[in-house]
TORGUDREN-343833 format. One line per field, with one value per residue (C-alpha): residue number from 1; x, z, y. Coordinates in nm, 2 decimals. Each point is the difference from the previous one (the first is absolute). Layout:
residues N
resi c(NUM,...)
x c(X,...)
z c(Z,...)
y c(Y,...)
This chain:
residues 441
resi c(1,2,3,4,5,6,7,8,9,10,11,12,13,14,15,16,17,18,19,20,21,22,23,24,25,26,27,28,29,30,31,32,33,34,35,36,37,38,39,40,41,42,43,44,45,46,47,48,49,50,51,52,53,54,55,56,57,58,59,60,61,62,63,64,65,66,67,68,69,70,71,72,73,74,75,76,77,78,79,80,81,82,83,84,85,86,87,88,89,90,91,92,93,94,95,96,97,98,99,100,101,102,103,104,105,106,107,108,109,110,111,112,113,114,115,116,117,118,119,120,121,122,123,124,125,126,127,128,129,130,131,132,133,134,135,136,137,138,139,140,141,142,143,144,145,146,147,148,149,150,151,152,153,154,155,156,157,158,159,160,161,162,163,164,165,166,167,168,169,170,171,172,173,174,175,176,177,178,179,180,181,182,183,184,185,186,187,188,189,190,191,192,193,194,195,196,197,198,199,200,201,202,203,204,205,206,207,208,209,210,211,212,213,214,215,216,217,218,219,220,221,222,223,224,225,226,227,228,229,230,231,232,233,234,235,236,237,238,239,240,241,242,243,244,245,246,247,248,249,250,251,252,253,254,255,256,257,258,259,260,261,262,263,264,265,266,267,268,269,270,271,272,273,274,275,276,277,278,279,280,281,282,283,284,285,286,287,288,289,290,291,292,293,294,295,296,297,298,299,300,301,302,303,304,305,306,307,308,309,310,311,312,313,314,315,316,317,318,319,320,321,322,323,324,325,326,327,328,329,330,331,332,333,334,335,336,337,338,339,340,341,342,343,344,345,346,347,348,349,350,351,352,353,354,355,356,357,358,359,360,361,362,363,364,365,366,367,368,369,370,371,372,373,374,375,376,377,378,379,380,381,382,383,384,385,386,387,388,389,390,391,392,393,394,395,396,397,398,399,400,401,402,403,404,405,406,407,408,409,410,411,412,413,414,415,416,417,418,419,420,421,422,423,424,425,426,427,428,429,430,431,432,433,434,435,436,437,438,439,440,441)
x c(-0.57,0.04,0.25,0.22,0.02,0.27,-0.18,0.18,-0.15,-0.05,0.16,-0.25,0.11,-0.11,-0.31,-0.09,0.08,-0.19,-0.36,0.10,-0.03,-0.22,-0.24,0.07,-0.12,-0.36,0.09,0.19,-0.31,-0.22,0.26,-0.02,-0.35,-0.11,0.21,-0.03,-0.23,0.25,0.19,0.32,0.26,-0.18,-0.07,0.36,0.12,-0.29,0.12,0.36,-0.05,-0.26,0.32,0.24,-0.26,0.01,0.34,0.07,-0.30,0.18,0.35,-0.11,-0.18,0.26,0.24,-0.24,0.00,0.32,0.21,-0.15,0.07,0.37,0.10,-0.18,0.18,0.36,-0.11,-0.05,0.33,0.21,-0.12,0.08,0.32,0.06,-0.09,-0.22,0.07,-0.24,-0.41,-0.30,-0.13,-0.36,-0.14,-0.34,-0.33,-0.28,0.13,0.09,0.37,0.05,-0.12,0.26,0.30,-0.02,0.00,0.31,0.19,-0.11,0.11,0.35,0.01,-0.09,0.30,0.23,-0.09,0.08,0.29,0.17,-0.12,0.15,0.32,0.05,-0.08,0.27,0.24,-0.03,-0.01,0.37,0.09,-0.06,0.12,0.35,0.03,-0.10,0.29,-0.21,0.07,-0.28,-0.05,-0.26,-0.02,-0.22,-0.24,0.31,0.29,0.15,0.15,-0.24,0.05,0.28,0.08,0.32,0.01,-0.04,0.24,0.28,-0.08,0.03,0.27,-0.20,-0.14,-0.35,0.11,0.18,-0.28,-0.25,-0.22,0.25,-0.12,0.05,0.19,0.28,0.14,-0.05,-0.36,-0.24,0.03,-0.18,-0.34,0.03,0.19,-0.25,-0.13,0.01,0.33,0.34,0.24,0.36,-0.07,0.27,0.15,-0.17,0.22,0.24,-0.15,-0.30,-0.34,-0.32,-0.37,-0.17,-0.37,-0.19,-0.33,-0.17,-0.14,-0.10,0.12,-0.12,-0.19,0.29,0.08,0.32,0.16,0.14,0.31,0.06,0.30,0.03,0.33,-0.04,0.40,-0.04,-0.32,0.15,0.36,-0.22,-0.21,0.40,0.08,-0.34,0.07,0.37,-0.13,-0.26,0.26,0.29,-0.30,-0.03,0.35,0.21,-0.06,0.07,0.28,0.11,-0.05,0.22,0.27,0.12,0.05,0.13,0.29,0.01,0.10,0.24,0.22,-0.04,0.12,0.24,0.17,0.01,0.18,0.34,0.26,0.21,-0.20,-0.35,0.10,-0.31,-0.23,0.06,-0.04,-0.30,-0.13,0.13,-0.19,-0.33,0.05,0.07,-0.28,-0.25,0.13,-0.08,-0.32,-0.04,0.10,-0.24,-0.27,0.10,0.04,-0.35,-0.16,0.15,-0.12,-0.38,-0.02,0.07,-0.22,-0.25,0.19,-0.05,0.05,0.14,0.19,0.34,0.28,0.07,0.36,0.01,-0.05,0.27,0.23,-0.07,-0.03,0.35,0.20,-0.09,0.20,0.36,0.14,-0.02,-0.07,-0.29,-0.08,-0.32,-0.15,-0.20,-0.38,-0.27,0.13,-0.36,-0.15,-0.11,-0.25,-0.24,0.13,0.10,0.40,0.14,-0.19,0.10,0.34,0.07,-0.14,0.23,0.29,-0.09,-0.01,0.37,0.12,-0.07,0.15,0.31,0.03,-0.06,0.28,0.25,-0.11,0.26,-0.18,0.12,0.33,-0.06,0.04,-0.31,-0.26,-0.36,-0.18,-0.31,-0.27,-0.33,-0.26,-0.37,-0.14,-0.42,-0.12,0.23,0.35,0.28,0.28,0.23,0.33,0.25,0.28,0.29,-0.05,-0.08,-0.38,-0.32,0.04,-0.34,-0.24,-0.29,0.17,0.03,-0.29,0.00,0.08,0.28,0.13,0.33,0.31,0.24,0.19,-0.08,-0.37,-0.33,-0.21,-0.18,0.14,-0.18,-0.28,-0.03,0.06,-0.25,-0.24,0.02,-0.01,-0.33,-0.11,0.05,-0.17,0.33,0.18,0.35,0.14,0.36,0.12,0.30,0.17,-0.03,0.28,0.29,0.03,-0.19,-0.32,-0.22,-0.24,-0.28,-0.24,-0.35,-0.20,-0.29,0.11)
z c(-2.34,-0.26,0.07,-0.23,0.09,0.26,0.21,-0.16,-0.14,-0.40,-0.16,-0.15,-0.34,0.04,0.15,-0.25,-0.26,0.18,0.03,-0.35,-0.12,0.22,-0.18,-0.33,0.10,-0.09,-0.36,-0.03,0.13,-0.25,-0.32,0.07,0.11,-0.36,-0.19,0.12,-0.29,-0.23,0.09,0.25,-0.21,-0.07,0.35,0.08,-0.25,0.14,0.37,-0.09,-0.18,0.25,0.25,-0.20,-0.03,0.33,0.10,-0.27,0.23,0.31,-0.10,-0.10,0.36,0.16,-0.16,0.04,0.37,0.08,-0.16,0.12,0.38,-0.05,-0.18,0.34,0.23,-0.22,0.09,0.36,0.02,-0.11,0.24,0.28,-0.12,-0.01,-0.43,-0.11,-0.40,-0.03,-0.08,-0.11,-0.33,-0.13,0.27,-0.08,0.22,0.07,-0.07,0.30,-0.09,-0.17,0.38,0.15,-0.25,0.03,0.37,-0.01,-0.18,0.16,0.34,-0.19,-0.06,0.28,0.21,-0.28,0.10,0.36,-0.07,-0.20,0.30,0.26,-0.19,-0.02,0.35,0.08,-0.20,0.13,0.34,-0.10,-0.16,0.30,0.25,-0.18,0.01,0.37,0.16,0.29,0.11,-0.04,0.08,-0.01,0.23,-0.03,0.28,0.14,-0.04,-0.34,-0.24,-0.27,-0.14,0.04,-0.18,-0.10,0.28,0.22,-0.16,0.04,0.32,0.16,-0.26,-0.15,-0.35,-0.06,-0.18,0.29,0.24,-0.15,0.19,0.30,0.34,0.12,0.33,-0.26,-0.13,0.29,-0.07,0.26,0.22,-0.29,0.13,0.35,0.06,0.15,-0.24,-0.01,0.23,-0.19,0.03,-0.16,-0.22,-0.01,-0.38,-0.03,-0.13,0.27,0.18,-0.12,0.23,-0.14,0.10,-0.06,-0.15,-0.05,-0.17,-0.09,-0.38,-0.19,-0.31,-0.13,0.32,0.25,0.24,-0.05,0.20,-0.21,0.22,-0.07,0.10,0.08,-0.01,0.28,0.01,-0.21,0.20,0.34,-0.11,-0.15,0.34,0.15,-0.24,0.07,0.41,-0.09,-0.17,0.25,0.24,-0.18,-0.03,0.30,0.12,-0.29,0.04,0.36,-0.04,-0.25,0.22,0.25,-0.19,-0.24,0.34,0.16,-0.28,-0.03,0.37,0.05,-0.28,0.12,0.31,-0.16,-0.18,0.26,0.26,0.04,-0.17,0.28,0.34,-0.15,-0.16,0.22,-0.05,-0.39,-0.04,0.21,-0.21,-0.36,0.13,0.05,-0.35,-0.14,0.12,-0.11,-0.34,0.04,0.12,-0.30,-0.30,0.15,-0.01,-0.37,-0.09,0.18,-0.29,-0.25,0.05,0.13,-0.30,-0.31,-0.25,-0.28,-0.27,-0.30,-0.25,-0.32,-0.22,0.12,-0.16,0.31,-0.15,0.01,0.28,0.18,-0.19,0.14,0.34,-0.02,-0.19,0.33,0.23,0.01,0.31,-0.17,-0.37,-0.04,-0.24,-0.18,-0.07,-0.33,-0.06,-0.24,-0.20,-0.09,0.32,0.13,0.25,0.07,0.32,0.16,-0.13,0.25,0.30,-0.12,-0.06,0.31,0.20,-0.22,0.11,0.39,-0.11,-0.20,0.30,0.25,-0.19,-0.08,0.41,0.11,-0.27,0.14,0.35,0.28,0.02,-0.37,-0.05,-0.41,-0.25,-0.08,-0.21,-0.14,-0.25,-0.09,-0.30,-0.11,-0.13,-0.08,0.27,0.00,-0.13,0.20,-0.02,0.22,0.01,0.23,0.20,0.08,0.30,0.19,0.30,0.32,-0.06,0.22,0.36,0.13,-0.27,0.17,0.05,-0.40,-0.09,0.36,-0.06,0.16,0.15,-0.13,0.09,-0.17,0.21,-0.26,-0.12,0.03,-0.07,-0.27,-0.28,-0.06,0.19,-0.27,-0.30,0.14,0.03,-0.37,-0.10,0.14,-0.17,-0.35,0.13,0.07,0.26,0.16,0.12,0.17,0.08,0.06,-0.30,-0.04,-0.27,0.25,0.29,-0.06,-0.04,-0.32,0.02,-0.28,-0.11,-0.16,-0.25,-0.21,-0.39)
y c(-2.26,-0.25,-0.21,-0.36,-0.30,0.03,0.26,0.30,0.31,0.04,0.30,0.27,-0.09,-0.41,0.09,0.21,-0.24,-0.30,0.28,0.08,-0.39,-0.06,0.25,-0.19,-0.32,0.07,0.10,-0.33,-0.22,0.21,-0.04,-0.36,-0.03,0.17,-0.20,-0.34,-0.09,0.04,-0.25,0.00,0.09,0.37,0.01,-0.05,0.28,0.20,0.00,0.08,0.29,0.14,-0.07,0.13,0.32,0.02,-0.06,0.33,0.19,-0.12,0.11,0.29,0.10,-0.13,0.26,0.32,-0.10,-0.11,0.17,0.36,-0.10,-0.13,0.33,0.15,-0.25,0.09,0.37,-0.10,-0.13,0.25,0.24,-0.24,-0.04,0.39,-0.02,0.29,-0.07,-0.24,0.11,-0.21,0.09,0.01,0.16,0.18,0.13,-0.21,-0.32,-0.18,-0.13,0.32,0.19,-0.22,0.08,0.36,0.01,-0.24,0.27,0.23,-0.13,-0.07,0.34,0.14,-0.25,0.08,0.40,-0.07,-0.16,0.19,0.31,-0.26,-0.09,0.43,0.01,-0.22,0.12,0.34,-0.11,-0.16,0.34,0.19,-0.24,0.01,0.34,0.08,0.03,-0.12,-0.36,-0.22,-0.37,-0.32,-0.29,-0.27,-0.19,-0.15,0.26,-0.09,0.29,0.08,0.28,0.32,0.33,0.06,0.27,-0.28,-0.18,0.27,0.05,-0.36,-0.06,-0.31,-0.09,-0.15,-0.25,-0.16,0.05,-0.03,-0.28,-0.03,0.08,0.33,-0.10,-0.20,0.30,0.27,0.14,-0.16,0.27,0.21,-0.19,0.04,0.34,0.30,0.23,0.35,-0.04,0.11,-0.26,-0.13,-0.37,-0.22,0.01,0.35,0.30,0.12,0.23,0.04,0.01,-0.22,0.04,-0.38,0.00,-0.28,-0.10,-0.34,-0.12,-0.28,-0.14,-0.29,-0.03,-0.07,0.29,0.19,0.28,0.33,0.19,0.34,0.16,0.36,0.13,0.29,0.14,0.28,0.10,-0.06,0.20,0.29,0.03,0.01,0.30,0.19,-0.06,0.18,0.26,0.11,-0.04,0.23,0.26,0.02,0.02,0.09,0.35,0.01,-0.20,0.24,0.31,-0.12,-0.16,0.29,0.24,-0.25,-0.08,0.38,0.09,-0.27,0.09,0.35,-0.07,-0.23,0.23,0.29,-0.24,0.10,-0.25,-0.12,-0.16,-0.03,-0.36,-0.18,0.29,-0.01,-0.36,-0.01,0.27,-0.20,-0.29,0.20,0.14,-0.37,-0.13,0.32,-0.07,-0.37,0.04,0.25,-0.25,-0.23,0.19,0.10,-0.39,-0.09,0.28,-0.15,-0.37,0.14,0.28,-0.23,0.08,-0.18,-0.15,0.13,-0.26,-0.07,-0.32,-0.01,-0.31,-0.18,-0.03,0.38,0.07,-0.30,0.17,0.35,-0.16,-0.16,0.29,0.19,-0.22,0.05,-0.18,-0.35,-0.16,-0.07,-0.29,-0.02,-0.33,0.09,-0.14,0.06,0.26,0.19,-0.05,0.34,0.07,0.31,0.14,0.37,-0.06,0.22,-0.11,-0.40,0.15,0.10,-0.30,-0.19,0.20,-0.06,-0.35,0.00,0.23,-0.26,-0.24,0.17,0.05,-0.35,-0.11,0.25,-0.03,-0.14,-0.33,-0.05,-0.20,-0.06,0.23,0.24,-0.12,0.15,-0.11,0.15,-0.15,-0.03,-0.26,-0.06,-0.22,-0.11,0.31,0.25,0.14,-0.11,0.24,-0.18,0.13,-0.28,0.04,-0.19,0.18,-0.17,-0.04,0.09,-0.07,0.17,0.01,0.07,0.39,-0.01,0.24,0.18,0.38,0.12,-0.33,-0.02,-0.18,0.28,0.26,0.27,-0.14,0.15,-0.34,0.13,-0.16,-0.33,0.15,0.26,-0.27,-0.20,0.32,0.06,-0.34,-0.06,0.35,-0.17,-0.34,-0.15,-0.16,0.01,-0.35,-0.07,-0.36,-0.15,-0.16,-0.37,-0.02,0.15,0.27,0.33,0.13,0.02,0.30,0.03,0.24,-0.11,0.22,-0.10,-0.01)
């Protein structure tokens, strides 16, 4: 290692400058050595042209060496900093800086290959994440937000941007890294009732670990295992049922109407009652076929505005007021299955405005907007709001003297046959309840 006079190390291009001299020195002893004779003035003149020969020779090498390996190192540098334009010319077989020029480019062009497969990779990955309507999020090695799909970001109700970097226990999502897998559970911040399986799987980028959560959204599954319990069970005892409750109705209004009219008045309302109740028993059966025999939709482009507007010409107990959105929004859906969940919706709402509990004047509003990639068709009342919402979606629960609790059951149904959903909260802006229905666009 040659080093100067401080102890450093000389660059390439001064030692080979100082060999290069150094090779000269002979011909400069010899130029003078040959013409000493002549006198000193000749030998003079003699030694600087042979240097200024040499210097020419020495420039020269210094140029067909140099210059080849930074045009390399320029090369080399571009592809660390991510720069595949750059590519060494001159390169040529069988000559040992030509050898190396050609495999420079061709490792540029293999990286700028991979790249340009990586950067597509990526970008798809993006693409795909954004459209699953899975959620999907990334912690670091420590439990800081890296990365979340706008699924995710509907679902907790948070934006990227905001979290991006923020530990997962500041804004509500630690317990994604420590709840049990496989087990269905309720998150905090998650859509209201909705049930979430939690999967969890390690990776590295850029060599630290990271954690990737999965959430499963298991509802739909759980509900359709409900509906497949209820219809085994009405198989199996619908027809019995049905056996004994049209002979039953029969013979008591028989017997009702051969009683004679004057001192049968307990006999005939005992007998009313049994008939009552056989009709009851009857219109439930009929109301349990309707929610567990809905058919496939069969789709087709429907103008969201359209169909609001046949929804609310059908309701006749209260205006209705219709909060216009997008006007060419439309979405691909069975019209009169959506039309009649949104008629359970606008019927509930027109009840819980005119209900006892209600000292204001009546008030529905019904509208419709374009929210993340979905449309939210949305049902406004003044009524006096939820007060057990976890008997929202339970069939024939109802709170109604005349109800069968199949309404929202049924709207909910069909919305999850279009890949919807069906959400009712309280309003924040005033008393009342704002119910919405979800379809994909």
């Amino acid at each position: 290692m040659a080093l100067g006079p401080k102890g450093k190390r000389l660059s390439f291009e001064l030692r080979l400058r100082q060999k290069l001299w150094g090779m000269g020195v002979p011909a400069l002893v010899l130029a003078g050595y040959l013409l000493w004779d002549e006198g000193w003035f000749a030998v003079l003149v003699g030694v600087c042209c042979v240097a200024m020969g040499w210097a020419l020779v020495v420039s020269l090498v210094m140029e067909s060496v140099v210059k080849p390996m930074q045009t390399l190192s320029n090369v080399i540098a571009g592809l660390r900093e991510d720069d595949f334009s750059f590519r060494a010319r001159g390169g040529r077989r069988n000559d040992a800086v030509g050898d190396l020029a050609i495999e420079v480019n061709a490792l540029a062009a293999m990286l700028q290959m991979q790249r340009g497969s990586a950067l597509e990779a990526v970008a798809l990955a993006e693409r795909v994440m954004s459209a699953m309507q899975t959620p999907v999020l990334a912690f670091d090695g420590v439990g800081r937000v890296q990365m979340m799909n706008p699924a995710a970001e509907r679902v907790f109700g948070l934006e990227l941007g905001a979290v991006m970097g923020v530990p997962g226990a500041a804004v509500g999502l630690d317990g994604l890294l420590v709840q049990k897998e496989e087990e269905p559970v309720s998150l905090g911040g998650a859509e209201a009732g909705s049930r979430w399986v939690v999967k969890r799987t390690g990776f590295r980028m850029q060599g630290i670990p990271h954690v990737l959560v999965v959430l499963s959204e298991v509802s739909s599954a759980l509900r359709e295992e409900e509906r497949n319990a209820w219809r085994r069970l009405v198989r199996v005892m619908g027809h019995e049922i049905n056996n004994s409750l049209t002979p039953i109705k029969s013979i008591a209004g028989s017997l009702r109407m051969r009683l004679p009219k004057e001192g049968a008045d307990d006999l005939a309302r005992g007998l009313g009652v049994i008939e009552n109740r056989a009709e009851s028993l009857n219109r439930f059966l009929q109301a349990y076929r309707q929610l567990s025999g809905l058919p496939k939709p069969r789709l087709g482009r429907v103008p969201v505005g359209l169909l609001v507007e046949r929804v609310v010409s059908l309701e006749r107990g209260v205006t209705v007021e219709v909060v216009r959105g997008e006007a060419e929004l439309s979405v691909w859906i069975d019209e009169d299955q959506v039309q009649q969940a949104l008629i359970n919706l606008v019927k509930n709402a027109v009840e819980a405005a005119m209900g006892p509990d209600t000292d204001s004047k009546p008030m529905v509003q019904v509208g419709w907007g374009r929210d993340k990639g979905e449309v939210a068709i949305w049902v406004l009342d003044n009524g006096p709001g939820i007060t057990n919402p976890d008997n929202l979606f339970v069939p024939f629960y109802t709170t109604k003297p005349e109800g069968t609790g199949i309404g929202l059951a049924l709207a909910l149904q069909i919305a999850e046959a279009h890949q919807g959903t069906v959400r009712l909260t309280n309003r924040t802006d005033g008393i009342g309840c704002r119910a919405e229905i979800r379809l994909p666009v």
